[in-house]
N, C-alpha and C positions, 0 to 999 in steps of 0.2 A: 709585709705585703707592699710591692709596688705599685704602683695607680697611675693612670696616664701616659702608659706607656705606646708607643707608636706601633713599636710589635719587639716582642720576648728572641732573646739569641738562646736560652736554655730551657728544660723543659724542669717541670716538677719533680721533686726528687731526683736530679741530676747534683753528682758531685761539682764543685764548681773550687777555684783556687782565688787568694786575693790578687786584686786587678783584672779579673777578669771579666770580661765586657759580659753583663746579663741581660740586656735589652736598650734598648733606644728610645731616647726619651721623644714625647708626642704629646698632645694637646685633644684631649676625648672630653666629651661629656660639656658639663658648664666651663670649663676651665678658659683662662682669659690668655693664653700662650700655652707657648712649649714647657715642660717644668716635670720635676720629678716628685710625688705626692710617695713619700713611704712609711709605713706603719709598722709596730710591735702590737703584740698580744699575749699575754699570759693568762692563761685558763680563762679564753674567752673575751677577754677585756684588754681595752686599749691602754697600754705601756707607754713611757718615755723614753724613748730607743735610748737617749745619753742617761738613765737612770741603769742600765743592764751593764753588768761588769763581764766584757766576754774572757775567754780563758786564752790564755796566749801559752805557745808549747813550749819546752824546753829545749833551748839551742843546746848544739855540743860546740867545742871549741877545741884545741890543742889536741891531743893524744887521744882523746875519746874520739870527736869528728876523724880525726885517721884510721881509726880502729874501726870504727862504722863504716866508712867508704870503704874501708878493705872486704868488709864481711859483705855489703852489697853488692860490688865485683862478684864475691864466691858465688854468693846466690845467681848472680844474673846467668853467671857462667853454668849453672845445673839444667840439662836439659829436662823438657816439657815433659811430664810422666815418669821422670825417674823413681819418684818414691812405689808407684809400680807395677817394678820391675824388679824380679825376682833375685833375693841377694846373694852372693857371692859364698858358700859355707867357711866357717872360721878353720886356720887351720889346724884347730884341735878337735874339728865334725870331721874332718874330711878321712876315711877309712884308708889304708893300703890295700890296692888292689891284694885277692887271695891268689890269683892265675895269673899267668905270663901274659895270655893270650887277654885278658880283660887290662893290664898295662899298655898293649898292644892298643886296644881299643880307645882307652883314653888317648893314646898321644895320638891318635888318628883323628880323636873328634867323633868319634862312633857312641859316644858314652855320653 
């Protein structure tokens, strides 16, 4: 929990990234200056923020990080709604036309 703050740049349950500005610091209440007052909690009860071990991700490097920006490319490039949109038959579903005239219609787009 932050405290004394002059006013909030994000709101509650807002995703937020490191460095990223979450409010401005401000001087409310008894406080004797500008200053930033921040708080941990666990079930209730006030924590020592330097006591909580946070989890840090797992970088990639070399050959993985290339393989992942490639597959992120792939994704970005799938347009909005593809999954659906109805798929293409394999071409061991796909039937031989039995009549000339239903050939006829497929290559026209009739079908």
């Amino acid at each position: 929990r932050y405290c004394h703050m002059s006013r909030m740049a994000v709101s509650s349950g807002q995703q937020v990234r490191r460095g990223q500005v979450i409010g401005y610091v401000g001087s409310t209440g008894l406080s004797t200056g500008p200053h930033l007052h921040y708080e941990m909690y666990r079930s209730g009860r006030v924590i020592n923020p330097a006591s909580v071990q946070f989890v840090n991700r797992a970088e990639l490097s070399g050959t993985e990080l290339i393989d992942f920006r490639r597959q992120l490319i792939q994704m970005k490039d799938v347009e909005v709604g593809a999954a659906l949109k109805d798929l293409e038959p394999l071409a061991s579903e796909v039937k031989e036309p039995l009549r000339e005239i239903e050939k006829v219609e497929i290559a026209r787009g009739m079908r």
